[in-house]
GUTORMI-695311 format. One record per residue: residue in one letter; y, z, x of N, C-alpha, C, CB in turn. Coordinates in steps of 0.05 Angstrom, whole numbers, padded with zeros to 5 digits, always signed. Glycine has a CB too. Layout:
BEGIN
AYZXYZXYZXYZX;...
This chain:
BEGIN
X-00024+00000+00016+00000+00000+00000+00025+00000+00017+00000+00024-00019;X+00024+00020+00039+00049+00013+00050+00051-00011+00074+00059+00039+00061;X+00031-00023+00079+00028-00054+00090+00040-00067+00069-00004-00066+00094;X+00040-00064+00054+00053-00085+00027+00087-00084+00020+00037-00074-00006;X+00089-00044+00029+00120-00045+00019+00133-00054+00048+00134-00010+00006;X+00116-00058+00067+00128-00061+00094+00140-00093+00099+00103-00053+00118;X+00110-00110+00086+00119-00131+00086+00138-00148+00069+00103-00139+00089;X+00145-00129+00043+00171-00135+00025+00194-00136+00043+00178-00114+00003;X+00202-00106+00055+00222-00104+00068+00233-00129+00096+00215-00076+00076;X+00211-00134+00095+00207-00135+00123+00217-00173+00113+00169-00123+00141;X+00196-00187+00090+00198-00212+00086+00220-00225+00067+00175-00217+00079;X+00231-00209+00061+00255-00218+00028+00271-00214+00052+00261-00193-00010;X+00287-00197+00063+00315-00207+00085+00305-00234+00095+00322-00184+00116;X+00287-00238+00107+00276-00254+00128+00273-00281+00116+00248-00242+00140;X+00273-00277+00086+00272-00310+00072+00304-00313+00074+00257-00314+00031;X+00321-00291+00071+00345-00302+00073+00353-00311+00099+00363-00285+00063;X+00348-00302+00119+00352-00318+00150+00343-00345+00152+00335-00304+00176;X+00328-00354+00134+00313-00385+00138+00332-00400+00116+00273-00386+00129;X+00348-00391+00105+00369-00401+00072+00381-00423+00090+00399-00372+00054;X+00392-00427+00114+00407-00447+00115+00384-00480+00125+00433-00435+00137;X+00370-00471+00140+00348-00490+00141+00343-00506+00116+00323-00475+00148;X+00325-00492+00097+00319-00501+00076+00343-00512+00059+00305-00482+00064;X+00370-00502+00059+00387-00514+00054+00398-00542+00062+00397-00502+00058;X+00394-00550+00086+00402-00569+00097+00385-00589+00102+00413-00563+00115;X+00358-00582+00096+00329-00603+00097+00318-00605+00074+00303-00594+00116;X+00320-00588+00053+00314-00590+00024+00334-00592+00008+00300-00571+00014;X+00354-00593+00001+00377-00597-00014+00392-00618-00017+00390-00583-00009;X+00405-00630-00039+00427-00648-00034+00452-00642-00020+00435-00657-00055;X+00458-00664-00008+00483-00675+00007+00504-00686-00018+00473-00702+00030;X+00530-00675-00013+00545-00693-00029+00565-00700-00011+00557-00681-00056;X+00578-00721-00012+00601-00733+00007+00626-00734-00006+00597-00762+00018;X+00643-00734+00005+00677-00734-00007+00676-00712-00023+00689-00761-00027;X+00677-00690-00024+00679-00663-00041+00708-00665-00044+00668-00633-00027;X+00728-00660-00062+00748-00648-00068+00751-00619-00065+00752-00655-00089;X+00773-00612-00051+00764-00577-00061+00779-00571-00091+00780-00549-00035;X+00783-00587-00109+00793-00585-00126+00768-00597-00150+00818-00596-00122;X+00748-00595-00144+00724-00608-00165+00714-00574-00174+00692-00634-00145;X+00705-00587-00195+00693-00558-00207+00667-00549-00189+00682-00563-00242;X+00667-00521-00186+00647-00522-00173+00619-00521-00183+00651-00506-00158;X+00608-00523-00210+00587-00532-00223+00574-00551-00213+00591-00538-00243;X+00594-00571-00199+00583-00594-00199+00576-00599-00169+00600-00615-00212;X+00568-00575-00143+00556-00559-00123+00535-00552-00131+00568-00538-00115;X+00526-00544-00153+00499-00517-00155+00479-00524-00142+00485-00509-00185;X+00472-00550-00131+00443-00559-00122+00452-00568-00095+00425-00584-00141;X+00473-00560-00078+00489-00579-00059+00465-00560-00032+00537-00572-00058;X+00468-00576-00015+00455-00553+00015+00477-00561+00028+00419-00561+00037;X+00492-00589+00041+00504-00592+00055+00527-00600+00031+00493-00606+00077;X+00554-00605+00040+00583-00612+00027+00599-00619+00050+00599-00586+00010;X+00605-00649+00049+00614-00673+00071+00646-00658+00041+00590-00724+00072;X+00668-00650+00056+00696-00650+00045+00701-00674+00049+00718-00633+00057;X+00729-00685+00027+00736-00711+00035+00764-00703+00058+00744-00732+00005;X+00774-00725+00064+00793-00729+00090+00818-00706+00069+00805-00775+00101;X+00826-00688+00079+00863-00673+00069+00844-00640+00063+00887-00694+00023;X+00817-00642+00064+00806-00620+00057+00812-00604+00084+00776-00623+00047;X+00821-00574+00078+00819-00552+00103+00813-00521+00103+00843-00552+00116;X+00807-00507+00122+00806-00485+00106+00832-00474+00111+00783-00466+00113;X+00843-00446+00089+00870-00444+00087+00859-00421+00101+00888-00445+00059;X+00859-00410+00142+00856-00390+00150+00875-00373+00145+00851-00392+00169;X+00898-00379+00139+00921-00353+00142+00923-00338+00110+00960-00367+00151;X+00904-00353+00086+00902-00344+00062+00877-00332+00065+00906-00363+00040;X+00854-00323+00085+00833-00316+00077+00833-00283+00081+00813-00333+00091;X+00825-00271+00070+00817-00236+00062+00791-00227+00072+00813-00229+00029;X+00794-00197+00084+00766-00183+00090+00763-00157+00073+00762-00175+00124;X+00736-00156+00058+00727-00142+00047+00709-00117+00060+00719-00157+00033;X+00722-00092+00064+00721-00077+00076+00690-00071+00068+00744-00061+00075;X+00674-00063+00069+00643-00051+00061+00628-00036+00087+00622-00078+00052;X+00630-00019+00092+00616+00000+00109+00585-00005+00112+00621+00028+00097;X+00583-00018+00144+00598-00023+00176+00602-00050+00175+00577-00014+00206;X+00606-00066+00147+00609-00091+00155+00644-00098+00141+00581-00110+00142;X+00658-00120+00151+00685-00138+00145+00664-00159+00135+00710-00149+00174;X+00669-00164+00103+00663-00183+00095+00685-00208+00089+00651-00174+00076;X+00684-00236+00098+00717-00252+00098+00707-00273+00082+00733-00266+00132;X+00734-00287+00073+00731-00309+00062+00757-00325+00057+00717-00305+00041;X+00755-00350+00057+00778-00370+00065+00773-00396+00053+00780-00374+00096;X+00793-00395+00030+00798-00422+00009+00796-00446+00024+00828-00424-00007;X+00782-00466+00015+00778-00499+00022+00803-00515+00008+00745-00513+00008;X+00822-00515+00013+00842-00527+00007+00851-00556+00016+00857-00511+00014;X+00869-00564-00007+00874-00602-00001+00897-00600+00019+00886-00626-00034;X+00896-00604+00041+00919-00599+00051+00941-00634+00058+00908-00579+00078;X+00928-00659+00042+00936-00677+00055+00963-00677+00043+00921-00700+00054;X+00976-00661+00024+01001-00656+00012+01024-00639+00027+00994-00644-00012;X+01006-00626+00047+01026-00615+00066+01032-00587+00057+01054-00633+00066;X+01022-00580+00030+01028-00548+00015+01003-00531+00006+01045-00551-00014;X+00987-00542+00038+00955-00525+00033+00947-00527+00005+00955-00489+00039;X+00953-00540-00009+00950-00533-00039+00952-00506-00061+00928-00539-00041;X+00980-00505-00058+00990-00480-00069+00979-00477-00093+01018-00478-00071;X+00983-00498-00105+00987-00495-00143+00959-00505-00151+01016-00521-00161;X+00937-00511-00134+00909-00519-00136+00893-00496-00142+00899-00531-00113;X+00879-00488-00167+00855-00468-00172+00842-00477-00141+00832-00476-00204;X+00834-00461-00130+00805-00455-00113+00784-00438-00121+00809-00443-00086;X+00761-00462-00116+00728-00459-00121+00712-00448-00096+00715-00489-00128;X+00723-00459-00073+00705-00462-00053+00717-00446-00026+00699-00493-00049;X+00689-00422-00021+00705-00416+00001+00686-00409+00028+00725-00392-00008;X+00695-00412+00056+00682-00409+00077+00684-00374+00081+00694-00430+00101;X+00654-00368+00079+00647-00339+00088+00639-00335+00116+00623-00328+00071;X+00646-00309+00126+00621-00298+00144+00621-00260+00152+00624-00318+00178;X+00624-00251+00168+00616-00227+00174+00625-00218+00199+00591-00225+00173;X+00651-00209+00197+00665-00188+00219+00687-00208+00230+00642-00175+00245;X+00684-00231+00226+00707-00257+00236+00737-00258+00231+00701-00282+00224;X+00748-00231+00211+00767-00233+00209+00784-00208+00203+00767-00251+00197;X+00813-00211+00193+00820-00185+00196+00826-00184+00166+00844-00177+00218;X+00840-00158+00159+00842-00151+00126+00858-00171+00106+00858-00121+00123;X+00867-00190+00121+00890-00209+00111+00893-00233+00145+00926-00183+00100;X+00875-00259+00129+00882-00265+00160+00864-00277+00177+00889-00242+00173;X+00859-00288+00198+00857-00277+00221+00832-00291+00224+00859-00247+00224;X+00817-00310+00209+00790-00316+00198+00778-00335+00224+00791-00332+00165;X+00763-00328+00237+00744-00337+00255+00719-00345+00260+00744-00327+00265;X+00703-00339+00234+00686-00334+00226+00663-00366+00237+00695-00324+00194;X+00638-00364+00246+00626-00388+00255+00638-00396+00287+00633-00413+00232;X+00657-00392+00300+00673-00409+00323+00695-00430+00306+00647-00429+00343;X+00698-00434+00280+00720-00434+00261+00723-00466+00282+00747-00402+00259;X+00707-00489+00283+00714-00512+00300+00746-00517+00296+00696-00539+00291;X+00757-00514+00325+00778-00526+00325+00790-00549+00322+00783-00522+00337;X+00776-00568+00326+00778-00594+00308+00784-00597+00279+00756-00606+00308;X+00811-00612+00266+00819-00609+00259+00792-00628+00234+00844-00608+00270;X+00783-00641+00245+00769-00669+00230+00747-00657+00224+00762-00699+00247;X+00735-00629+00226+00707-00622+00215+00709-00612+00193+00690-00605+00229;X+00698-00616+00167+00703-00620+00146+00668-00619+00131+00724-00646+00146;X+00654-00601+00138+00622-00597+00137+00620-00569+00134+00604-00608+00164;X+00605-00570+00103+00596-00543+00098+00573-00536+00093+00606-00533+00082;X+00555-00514+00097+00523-00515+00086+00530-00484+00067+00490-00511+00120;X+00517-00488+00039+00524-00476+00016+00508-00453+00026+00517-00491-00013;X+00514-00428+00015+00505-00395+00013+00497-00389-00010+00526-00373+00018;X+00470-00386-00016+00463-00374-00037+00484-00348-00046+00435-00367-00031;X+00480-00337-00075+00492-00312-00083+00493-00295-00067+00484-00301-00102;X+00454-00292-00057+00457-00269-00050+00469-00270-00011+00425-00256-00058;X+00462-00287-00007+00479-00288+00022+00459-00289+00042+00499-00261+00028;X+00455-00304+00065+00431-00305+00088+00451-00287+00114+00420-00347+00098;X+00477-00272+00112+00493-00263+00131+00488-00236+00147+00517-00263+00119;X+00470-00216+00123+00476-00190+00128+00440-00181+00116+00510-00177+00109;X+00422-00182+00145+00398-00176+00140+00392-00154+00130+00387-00177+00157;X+00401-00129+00132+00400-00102+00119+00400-00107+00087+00427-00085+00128;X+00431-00113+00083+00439-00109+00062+00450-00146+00042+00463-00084+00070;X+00422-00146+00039+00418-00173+00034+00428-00174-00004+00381-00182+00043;X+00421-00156-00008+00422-00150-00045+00461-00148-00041+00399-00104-00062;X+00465-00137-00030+00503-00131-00029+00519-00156-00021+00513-00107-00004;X+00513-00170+00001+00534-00182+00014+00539-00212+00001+00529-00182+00044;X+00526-00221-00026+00542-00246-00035+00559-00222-00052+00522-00275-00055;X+00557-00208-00058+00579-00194-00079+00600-00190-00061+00570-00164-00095;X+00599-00176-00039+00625-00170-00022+00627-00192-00016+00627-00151+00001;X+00621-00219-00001+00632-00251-00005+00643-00246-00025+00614-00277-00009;X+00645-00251-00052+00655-00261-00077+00674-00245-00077+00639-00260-00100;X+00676-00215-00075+00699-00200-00077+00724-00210-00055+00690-00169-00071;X+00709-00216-00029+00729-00221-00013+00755-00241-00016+00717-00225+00006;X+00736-00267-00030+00741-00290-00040+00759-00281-00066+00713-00307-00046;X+00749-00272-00081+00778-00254-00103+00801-00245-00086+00768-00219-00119;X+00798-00227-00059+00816-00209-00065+00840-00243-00050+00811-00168-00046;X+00820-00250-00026+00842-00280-00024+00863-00294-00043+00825-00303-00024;X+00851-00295-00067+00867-00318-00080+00883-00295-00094+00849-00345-00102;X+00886-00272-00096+00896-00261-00111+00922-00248-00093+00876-00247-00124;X+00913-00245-00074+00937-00239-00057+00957-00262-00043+00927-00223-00037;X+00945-00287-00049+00963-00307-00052+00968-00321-00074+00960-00323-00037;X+00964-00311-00099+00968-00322-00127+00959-00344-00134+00992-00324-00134;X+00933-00344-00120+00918-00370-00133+00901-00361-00154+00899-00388-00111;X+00896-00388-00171+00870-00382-00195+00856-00390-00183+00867-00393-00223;X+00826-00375-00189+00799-00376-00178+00788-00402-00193+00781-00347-00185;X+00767-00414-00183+00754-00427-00211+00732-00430-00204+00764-00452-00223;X+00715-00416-00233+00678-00406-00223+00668-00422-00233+00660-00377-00232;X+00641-00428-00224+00633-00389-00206+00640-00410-00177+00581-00368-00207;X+00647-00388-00163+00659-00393-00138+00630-00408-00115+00674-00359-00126;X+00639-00420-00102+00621-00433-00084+00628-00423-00054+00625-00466-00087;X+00602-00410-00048+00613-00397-00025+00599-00414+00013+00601-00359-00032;X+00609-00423+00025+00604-00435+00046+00603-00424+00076+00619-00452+00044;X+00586-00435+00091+00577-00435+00123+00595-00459+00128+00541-00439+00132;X+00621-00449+00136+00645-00483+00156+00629-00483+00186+00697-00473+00166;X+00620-00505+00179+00610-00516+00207+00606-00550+00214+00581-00503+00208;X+00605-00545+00247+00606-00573+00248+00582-00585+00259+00628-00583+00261;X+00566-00568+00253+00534-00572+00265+00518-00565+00242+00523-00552+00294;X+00510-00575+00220+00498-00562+00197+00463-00564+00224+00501-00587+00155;X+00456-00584+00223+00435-00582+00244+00423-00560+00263+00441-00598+00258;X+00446-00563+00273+00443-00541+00290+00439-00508+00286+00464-00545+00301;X+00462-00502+00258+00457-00481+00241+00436-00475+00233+00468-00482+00222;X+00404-00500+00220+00390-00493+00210+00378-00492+00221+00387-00497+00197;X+00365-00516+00252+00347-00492+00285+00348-00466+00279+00365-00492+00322;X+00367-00462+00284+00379-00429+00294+00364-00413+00269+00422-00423+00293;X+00369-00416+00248+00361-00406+00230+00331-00406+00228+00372-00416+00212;X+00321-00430+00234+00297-00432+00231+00266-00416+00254+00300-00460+00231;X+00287-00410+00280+00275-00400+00301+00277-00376+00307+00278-00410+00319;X+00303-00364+00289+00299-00335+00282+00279-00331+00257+00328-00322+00276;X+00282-00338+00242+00260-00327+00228+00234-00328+00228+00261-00332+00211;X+00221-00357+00243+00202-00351+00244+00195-00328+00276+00191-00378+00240;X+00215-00330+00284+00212-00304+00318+00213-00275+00296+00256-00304+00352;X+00215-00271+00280+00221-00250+00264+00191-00251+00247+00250-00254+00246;X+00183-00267+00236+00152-00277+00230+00127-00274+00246+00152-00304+00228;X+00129-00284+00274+00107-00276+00294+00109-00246+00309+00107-00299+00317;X+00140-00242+00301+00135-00212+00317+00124-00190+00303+00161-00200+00325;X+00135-00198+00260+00116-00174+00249+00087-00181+00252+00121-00167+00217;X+00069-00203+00260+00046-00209+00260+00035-00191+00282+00044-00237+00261;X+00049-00197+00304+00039-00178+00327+00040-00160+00322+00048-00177+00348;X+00065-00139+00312+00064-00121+00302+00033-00103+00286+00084-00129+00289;X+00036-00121+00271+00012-00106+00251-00016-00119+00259+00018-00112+00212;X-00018-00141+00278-00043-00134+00289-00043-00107+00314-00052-00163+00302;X-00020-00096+00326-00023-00072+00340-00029-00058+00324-00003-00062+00354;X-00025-00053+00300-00023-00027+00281-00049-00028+00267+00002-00025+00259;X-00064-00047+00265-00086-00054+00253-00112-00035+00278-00087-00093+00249;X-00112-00055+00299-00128-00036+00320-00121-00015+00327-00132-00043+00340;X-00091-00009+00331-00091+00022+00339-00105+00038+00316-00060+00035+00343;X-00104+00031+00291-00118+00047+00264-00144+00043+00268-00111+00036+00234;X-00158+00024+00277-00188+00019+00270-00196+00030+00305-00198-00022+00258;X-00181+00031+00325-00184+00057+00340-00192+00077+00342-00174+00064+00344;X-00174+00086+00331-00164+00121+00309-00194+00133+00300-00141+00113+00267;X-00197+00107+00274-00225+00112+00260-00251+00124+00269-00233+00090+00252;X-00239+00100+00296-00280+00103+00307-00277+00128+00328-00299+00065+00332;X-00254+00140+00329-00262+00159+00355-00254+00189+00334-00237+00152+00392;X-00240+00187+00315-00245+00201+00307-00274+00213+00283-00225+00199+00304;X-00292+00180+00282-00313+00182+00269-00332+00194+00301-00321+00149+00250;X-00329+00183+00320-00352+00193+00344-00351+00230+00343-00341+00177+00383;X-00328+00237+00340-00317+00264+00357-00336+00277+00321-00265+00271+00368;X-00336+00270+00305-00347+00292+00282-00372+00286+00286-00338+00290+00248;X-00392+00261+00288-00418+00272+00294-00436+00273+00314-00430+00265+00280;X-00440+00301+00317-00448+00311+00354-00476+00297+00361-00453+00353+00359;X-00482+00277+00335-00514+00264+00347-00503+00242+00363-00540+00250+00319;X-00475+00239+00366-00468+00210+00377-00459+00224+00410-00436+00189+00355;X-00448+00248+00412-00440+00255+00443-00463+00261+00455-00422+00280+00448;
């Protein structure tokens, strides 16, 4: 029984570490995203090609304080108007974990300095960011993403689409893919140590009780 609650714990974070893989090799691609499209019309997205004026608005993005983690997030805005898109509802926003400051500051990924990367790989609700606390951290995303538009007087428009800005979706999902399964072979080893050290245990504590065997 507790082999079982071990391997819950142990395997539900660990499907979320593999979320961007399967995202980017099983999922649709859409190209030319608006950040002004509803975001309904995302729900099945893995990767999101922005079109050309799309950016993220770093100096509008917010961190959601949650103890020991800064949860951030930072509106996908049209910027080919020159006014980040003030008066534009935002749907879509680039998350991550500790990248930024309370208002600000958003770094989150290596934040490509290239102005022309414009590539996102979608985040489930619950979030592949924060292995612990895997049940919490799409909610603190989403809050963060509130407290953003709200402290720059934007309207939200749901359900919010929350993103990995990157300019290597590829590369993102390796990474993803070789931690989890390195996280996969190590509980294996694991519990084959724990298996023999127990079936160890057994037989020497079965020799030591009957004295016809010393």
């Amino acid at each position: 029984m507790r082999g079982r609650i071990l391997g819950i714990l142990l395997g539900i974070p660990n499907s979320t570490t593999m979320e961007p893989w399967i995202h980017v090799n099983q999922l649709r691609r859409h190209s030319d995203v608006l950040p002004t499209w509803d975001p309904r019309l995302a729900a099945d997205a893995g990767i999101l090609h922005f079109a050309a004026g799309a950016a993220l608005d770093v100096g509008a993005s917010a961190g959601f304080q949650a103890w020991p983690h800064t949860y951030c997030a930072a509106p996908v805005v049209d910027n080919s108007t020159g006014d980040a898109g003030d008066a534009d509802p935002v749907g879509f926003f680039a998350v991550g974990v500790d990248c930024c400051d309370r208002r600000g500051g958003f770094t989150c990924d290596g934040l490509p300095e290239d102005p022309d990367v414009r590539t996102a790989v979608r985040v489930s609700p619950h979030g592949p960011r924060d292995f612990w606390s895997w049940q919490q951290a799409g909610a603190n995303f989403r809050r963060a993403a509130l407290m953003s538009a709200a402290a720059n007087g934007r309207e939200v428009r749901e359900p919010v689409v929350l993103l990995i800005w990157t300019k290597d979706p590829g590369s993102l999902a390796n990474t993803a893919w070789w931690t989890a399964t390195g996280a996969f072979l190590g509980s294996i080893v694991v519990a084959a140590l724990w298996c023999t050290l127990g079936t160890w245990k057994l037989w020497t504590d079965s020799r030591d009780s009957d004295p016809d065997r010393n």
